[in-house]
N, CA, C, O and CB atoms as a CASP TS submission, in Angstrom:
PFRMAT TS
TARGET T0000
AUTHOR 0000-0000-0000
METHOD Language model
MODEL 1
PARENT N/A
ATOM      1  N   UNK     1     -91.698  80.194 -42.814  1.00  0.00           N
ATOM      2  CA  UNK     1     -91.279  81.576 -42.730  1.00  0.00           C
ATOM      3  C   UNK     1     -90.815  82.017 -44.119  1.00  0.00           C
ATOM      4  O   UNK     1     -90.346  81.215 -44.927  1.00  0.00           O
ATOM      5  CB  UNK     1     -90.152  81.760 -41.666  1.00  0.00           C
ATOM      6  N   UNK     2     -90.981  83.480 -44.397  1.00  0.00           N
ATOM      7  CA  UNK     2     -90.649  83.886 -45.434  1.00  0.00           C
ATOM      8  C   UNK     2     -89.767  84.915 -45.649  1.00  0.00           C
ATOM      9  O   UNK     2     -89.684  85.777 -44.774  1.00  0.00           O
ATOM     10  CB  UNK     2     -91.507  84.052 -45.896  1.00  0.00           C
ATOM     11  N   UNK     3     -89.043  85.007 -46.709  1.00  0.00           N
ATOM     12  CA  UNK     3     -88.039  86.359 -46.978  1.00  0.00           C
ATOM     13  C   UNK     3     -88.496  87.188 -48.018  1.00  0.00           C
ATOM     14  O   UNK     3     -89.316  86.863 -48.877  1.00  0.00           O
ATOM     15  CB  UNK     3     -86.532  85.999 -47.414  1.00  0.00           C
ATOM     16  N   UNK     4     -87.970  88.198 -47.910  1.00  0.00           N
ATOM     17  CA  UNK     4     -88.269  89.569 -48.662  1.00  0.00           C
ATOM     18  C   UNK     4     -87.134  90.051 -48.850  1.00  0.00           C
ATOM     19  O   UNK     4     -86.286  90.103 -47.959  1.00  0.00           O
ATOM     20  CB  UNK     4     -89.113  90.616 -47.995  1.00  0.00           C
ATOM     21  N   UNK     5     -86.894  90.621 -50.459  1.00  0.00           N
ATOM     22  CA  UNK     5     -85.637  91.055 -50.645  1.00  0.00           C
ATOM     23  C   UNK     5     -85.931  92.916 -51.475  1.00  0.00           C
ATOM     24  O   UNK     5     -86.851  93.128 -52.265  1.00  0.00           O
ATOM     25  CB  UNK     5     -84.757  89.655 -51.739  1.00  0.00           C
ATOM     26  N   UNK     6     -85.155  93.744 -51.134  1.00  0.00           N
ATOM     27  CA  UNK     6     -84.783  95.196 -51.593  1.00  0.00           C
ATOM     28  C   UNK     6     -84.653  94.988 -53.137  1.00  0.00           C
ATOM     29  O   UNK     6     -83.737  94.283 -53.560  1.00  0.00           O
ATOM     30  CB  UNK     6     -83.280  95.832 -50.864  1.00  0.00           C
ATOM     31  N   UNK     7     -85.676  95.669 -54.123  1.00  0.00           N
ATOM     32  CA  UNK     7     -84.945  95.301 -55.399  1.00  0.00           C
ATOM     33  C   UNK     7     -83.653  96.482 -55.562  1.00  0.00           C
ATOM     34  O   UNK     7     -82.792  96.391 -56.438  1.00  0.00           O
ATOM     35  CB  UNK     7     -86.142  95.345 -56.815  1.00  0.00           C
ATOM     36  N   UNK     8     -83.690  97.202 -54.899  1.00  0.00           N
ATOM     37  CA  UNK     8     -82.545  98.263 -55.028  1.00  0.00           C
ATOM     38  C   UNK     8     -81.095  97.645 -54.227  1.00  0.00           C
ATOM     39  O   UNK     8     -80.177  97.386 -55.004  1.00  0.00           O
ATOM     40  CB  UNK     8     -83.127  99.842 -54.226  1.00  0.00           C
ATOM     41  N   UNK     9     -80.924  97.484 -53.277  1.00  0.00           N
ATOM     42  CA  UNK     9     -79.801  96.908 -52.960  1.00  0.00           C
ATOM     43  C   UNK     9     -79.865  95.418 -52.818  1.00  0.00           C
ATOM     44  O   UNK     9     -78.694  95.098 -52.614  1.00  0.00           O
ATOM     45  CB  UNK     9     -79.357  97.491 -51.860  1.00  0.00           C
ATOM     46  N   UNK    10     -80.481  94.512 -52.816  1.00  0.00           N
ATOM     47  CA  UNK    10     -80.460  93.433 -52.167  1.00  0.00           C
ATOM     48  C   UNK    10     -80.573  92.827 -50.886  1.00  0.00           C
ATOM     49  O   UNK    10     -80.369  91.638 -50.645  1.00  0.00           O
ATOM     50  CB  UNK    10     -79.811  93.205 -52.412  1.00  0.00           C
ATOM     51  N   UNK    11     -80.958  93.836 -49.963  1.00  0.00           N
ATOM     52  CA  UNK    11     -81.175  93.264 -48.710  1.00  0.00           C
ATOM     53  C   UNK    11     -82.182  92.755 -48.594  1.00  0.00           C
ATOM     54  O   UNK    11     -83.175  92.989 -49.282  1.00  0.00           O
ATOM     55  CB  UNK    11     -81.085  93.935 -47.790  1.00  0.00           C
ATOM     56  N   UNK    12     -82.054  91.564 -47.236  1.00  0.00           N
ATOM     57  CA  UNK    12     -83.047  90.188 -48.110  1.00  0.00           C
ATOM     58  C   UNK    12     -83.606  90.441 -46.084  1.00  0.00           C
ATOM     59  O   UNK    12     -82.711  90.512 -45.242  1.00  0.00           O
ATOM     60  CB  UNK    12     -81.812  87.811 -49.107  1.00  0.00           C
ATOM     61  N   UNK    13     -85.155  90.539 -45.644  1.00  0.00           N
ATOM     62  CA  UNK    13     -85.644  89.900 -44.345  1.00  0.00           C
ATOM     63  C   UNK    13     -86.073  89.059 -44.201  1.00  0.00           C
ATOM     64  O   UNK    13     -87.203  88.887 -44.657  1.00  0.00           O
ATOM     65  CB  UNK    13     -86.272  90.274 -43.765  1.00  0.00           C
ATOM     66  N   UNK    14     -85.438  88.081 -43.504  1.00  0.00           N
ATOM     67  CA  UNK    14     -85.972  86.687 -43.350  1.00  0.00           C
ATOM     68  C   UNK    14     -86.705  86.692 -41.971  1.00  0.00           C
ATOM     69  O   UNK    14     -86.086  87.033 -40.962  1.00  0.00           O
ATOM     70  CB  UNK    14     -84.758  85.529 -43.412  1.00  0.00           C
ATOM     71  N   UNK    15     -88.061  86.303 -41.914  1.00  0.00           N
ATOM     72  CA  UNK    15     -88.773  85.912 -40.865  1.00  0.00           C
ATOM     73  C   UNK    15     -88.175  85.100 -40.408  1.00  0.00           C
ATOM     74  O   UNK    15     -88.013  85.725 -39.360  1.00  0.00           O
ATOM     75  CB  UNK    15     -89.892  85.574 -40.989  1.00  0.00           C
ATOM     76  N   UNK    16     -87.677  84.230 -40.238  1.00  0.00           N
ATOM     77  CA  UNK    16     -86.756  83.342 -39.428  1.00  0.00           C
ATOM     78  C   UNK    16     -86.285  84.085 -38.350  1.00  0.00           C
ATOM     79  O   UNK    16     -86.779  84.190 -37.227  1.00  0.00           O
ATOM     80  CB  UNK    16     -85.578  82.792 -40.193  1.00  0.00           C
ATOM     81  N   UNK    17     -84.860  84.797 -38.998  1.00  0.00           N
ATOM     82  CA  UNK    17     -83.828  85.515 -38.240  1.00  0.00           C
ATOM     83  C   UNK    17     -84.656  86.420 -38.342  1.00  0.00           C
ATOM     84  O   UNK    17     -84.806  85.335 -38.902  1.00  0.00           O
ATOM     85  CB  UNK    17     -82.352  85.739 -38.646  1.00  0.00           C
ATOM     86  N   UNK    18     -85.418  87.308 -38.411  1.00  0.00           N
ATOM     87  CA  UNK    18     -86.066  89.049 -37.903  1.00  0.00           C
ATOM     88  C   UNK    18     -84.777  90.097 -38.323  1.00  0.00           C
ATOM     89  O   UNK    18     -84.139  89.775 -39.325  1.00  0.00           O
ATOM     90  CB  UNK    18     -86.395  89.248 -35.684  1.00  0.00           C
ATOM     91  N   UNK    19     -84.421  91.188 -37.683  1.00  0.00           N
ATOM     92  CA  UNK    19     -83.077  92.009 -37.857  1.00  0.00           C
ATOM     93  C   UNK    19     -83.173  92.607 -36.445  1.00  0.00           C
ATOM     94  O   UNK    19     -83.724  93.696 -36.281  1.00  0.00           O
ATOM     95  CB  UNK    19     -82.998  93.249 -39.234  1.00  0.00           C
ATOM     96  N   UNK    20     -82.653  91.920 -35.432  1.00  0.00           N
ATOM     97  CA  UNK    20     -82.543  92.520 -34.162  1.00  0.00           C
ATOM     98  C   UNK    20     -82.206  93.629 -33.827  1.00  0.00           C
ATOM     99  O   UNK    20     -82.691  94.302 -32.917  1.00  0.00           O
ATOM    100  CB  UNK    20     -81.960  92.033 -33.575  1.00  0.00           C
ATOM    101  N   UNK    21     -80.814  94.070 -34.983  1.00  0.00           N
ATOM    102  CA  UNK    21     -80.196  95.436 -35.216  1.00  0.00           C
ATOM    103  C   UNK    21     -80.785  96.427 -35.473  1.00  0.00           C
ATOM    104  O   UNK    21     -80.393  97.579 -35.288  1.00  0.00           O
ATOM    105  CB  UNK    21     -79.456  95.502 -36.035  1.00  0.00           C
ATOM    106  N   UNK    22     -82.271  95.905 -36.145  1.00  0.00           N
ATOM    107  CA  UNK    22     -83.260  97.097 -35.967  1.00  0.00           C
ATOM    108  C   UNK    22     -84.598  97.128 -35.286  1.00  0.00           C
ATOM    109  O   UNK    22     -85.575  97.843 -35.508  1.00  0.00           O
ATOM    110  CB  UNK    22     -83.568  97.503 -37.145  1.00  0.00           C
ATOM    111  N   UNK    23     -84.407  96.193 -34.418  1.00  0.00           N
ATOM    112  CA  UNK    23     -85.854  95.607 -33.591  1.00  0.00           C
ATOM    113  C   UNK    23     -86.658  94.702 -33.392  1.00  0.00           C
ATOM    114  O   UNK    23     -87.592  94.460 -32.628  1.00  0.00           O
ATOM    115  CB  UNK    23     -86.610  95.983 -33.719  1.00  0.00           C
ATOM    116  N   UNK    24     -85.825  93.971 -34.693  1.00  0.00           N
ATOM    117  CA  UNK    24     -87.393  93.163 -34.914  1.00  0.00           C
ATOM    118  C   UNK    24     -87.189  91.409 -34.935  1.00  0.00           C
ATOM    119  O   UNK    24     -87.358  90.669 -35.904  1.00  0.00           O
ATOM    120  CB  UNK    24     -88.177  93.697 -36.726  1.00  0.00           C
ATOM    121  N   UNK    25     -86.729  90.988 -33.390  1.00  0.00           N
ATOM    122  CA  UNK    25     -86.518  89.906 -33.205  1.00  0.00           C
ATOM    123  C   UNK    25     -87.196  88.453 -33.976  1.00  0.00           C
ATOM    124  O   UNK    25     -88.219  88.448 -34.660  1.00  0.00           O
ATOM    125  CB  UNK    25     -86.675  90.056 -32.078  1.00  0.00           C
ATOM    126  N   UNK    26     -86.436  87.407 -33.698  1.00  0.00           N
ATOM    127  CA  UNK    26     -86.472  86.077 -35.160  1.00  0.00           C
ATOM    128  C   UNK    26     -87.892  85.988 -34.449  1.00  0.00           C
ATOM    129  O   UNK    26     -88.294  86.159 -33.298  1.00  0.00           O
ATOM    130  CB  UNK    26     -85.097  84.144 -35.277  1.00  0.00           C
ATOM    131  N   UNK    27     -88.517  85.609 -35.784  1.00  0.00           N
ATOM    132  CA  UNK    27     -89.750  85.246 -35.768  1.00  0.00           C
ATOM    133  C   UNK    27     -90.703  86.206 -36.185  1.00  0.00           C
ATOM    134  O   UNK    27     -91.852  85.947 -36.544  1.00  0.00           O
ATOM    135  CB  UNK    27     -90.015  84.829 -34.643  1.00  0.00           C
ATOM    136  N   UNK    28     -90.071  87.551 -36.111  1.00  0.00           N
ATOM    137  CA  UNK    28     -91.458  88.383 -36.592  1.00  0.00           C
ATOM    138  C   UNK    28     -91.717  88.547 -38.084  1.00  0.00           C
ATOM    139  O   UNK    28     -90.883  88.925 -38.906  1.00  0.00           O
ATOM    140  CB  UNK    28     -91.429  89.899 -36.051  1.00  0.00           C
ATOM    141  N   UNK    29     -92.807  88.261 -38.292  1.00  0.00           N
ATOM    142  CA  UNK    29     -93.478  88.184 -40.034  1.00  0.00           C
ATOM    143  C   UNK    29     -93.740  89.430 -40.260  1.00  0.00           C
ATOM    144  O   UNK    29     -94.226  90.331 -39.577  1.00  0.00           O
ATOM    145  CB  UNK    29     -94.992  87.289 -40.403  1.00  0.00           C
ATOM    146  N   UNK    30     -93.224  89.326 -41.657  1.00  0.00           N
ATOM    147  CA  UNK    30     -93.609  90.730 -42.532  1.00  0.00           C
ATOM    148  C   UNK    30     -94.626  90.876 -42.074  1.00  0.00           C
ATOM    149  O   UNK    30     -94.458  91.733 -41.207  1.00  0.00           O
ATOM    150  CB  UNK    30     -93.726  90.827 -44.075  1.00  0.00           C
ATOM    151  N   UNK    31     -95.406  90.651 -42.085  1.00  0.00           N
ATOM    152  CA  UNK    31     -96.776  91.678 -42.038  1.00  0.00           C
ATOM    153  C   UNK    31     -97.228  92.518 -40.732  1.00  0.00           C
ATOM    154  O   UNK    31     -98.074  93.410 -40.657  1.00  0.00           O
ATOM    155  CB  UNK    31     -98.068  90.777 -42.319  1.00  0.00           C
ATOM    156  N   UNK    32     -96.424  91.973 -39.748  1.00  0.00           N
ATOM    157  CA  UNK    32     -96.149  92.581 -38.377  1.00  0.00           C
ATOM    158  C   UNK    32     -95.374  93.670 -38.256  1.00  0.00           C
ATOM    159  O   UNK    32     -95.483  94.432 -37.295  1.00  0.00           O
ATOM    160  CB  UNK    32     -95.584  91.738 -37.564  1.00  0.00           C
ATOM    161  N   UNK    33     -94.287  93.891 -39.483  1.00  0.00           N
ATOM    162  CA  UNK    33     -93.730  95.092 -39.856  1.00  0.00           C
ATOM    163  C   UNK    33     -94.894  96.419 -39.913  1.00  0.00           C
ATOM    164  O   UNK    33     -96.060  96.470 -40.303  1.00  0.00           O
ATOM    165  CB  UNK    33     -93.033  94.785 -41.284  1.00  0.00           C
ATOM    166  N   UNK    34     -94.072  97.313 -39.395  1.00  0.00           N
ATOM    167  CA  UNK    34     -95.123  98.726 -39.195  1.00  0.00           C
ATOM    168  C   UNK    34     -95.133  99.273 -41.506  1.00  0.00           C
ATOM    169  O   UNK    34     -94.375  98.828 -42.368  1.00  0.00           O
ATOM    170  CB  UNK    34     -93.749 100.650 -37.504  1.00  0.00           C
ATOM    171  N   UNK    35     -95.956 100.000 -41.624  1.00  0.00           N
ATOM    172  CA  UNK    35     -95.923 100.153 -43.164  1.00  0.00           C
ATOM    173  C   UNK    35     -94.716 101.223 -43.232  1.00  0.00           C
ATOM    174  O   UNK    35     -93.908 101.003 -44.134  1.00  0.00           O
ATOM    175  CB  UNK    35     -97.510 100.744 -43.915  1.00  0.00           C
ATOM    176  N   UNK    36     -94.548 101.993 -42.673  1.00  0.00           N
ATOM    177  CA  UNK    36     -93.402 102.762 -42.459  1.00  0.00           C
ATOM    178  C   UNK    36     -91.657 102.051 -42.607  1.00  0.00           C
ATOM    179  O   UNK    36     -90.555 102.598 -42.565  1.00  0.00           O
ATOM    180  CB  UNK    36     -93.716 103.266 -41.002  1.00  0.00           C
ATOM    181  N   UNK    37     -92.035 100.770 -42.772  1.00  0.00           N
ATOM    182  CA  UNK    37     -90.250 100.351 -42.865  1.00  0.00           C
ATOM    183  C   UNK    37     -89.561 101.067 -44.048  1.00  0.00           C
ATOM    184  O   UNK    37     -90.107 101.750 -44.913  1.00  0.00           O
ATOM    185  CB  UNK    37     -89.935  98.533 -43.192  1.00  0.00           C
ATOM    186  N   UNK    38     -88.365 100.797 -43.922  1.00  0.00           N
ATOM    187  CA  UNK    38     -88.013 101.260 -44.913  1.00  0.00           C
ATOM    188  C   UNK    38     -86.816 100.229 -44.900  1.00  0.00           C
ATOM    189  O   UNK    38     -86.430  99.702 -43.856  1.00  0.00           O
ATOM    190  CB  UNK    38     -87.868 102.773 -44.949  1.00  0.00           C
ATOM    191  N   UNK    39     -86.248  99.978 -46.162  1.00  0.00           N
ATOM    192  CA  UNK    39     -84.785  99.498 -45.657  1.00  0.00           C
ATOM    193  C   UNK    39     -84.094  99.984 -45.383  1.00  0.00           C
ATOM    194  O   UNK    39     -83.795 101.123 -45.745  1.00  0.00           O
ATOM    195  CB  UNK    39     -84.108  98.992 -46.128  1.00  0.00           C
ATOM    196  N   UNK    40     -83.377  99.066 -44.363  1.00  0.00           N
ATOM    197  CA  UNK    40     -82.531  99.492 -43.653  1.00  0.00           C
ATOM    198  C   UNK    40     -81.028  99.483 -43.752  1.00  0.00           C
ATOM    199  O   UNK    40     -80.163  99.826 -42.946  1.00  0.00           O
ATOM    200  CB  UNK    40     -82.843  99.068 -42.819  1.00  0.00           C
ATOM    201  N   UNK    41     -80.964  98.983 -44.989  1.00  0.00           N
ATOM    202  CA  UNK    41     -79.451  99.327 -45.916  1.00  0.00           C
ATOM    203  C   UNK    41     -79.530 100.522 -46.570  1.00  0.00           C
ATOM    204  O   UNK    41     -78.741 101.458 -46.445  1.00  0.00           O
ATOM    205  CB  UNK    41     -79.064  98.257 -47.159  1.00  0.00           C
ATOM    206  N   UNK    42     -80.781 100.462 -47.475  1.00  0.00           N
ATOM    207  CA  UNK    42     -80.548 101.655 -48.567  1.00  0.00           C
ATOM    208  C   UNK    42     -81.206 103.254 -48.371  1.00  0.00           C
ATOM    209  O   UNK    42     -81.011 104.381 -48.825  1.00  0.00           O
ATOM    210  CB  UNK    42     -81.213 101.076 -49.966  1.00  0.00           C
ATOM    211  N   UNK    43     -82.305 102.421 -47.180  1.00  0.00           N
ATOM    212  CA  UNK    43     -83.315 103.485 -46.823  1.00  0.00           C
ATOM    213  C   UNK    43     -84.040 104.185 -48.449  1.00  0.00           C
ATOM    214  O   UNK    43     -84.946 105.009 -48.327  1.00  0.00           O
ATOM    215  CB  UNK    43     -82.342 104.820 -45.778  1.00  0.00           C
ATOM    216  N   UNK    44     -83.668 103.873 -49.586  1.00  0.00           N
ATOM    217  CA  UNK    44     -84.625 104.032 -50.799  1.00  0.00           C
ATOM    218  C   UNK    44     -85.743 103.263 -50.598  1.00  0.00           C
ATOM    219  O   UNK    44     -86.623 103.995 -50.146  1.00  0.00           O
ATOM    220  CB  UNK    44     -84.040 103.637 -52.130  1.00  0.00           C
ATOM    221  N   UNK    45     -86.132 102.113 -50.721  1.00  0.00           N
ATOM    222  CA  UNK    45     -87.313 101.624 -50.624  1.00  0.00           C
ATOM    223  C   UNK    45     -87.952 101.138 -49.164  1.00  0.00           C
ATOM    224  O   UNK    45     -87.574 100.695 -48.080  1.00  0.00           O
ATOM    225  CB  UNK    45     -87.249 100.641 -51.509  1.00  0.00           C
ATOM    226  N   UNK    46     -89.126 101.504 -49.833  1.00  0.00           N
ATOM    227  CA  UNK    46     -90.584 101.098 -48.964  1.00  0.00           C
ATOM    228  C   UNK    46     -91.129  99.588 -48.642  1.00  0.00           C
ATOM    229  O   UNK    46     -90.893  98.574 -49.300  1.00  0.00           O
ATOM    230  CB  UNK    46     -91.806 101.687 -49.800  1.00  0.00           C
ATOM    231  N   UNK    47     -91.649  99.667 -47.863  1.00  0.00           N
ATOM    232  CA  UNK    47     -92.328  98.191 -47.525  1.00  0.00           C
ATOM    233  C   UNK    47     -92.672  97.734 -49.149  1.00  0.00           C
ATOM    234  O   UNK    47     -91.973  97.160 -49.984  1.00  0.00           O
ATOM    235  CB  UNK    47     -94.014  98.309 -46.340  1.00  0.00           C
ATOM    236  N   UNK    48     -93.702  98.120 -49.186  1.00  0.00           N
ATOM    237  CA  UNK    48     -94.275  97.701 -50.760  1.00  0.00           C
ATOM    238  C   UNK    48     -93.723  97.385 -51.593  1.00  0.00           C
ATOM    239  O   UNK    48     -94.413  96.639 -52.289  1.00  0.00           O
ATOM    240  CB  UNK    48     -94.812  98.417 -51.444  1.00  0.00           C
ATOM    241  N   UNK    49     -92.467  97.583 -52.091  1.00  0.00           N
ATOM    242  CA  UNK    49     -91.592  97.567 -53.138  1.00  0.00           C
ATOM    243  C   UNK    49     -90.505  96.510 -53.191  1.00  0.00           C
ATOM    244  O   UNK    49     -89.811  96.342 -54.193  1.00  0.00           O
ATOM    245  CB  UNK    49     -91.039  98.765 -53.176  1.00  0.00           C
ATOM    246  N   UNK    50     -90.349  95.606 -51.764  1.00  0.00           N
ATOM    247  CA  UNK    50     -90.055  94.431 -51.664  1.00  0.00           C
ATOM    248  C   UNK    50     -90.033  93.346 -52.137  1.00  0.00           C
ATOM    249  O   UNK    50     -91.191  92.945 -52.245  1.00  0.00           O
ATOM    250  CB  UNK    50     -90.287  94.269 -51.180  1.00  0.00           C
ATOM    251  N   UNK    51     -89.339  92.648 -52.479  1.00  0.00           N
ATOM    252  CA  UNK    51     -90.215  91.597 -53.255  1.00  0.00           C
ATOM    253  C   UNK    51     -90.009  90.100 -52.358  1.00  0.00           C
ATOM    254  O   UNK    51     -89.053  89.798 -51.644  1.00  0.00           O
ATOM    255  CB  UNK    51     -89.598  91.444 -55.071  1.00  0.00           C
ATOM    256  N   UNK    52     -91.203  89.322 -52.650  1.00  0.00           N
ATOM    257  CA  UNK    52     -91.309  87.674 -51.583  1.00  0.00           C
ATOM    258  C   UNK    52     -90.139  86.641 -52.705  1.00  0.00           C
ATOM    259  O   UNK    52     -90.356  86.259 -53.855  1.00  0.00           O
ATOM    260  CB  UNK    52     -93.723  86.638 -51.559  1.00  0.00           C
ATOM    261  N   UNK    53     -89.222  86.475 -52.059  1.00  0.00           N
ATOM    262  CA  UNK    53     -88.480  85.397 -52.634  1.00  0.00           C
ATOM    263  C   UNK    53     -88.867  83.966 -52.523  1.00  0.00           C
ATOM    264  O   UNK    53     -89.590  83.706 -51.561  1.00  0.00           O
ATOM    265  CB  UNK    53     -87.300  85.477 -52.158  1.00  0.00           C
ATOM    266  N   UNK    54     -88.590  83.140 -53.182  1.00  0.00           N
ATOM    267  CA  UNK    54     -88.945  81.614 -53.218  1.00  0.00           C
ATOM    268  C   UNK    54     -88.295  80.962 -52.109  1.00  0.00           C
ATOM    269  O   UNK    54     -87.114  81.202 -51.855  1.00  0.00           O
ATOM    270  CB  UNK    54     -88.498  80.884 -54.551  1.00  0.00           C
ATOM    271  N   UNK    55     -89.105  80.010 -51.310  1.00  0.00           N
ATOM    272  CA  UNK    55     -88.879  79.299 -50.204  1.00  0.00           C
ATOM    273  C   UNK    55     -87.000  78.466 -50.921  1.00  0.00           C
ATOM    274  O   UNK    55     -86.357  77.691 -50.212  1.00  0.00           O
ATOM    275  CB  UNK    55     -90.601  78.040 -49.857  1.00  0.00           C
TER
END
């Protein structure tokens, strides 16, 4: 499983844990994300603009 982190605030999604708080129970992989995410801390950035952190 992999994480993705906000370069604007730092919020990090880990496929592992998912973010239930916004739907998206453990286990679901980025790419199962709708393209429309946005974060959900800063709501500034887009899916795309994420970046894949190192295992």
């Amino acid at each position: 499983m992999s994480r993705y982190q906000c370069p604007e605030c730092g919020y990090e999604y880990d496929e592992a844990a998912g973010d239930p708080h916004q739907g998206y129970p453990a286990g679901t992989v980025w790419d199962s994300l709708p393209e429309s995410f946005t974060c959900p801390d800063c709501a500034v950035r887009y899916k795309e603009d994420f970046q894949p952190l190192e295992s």
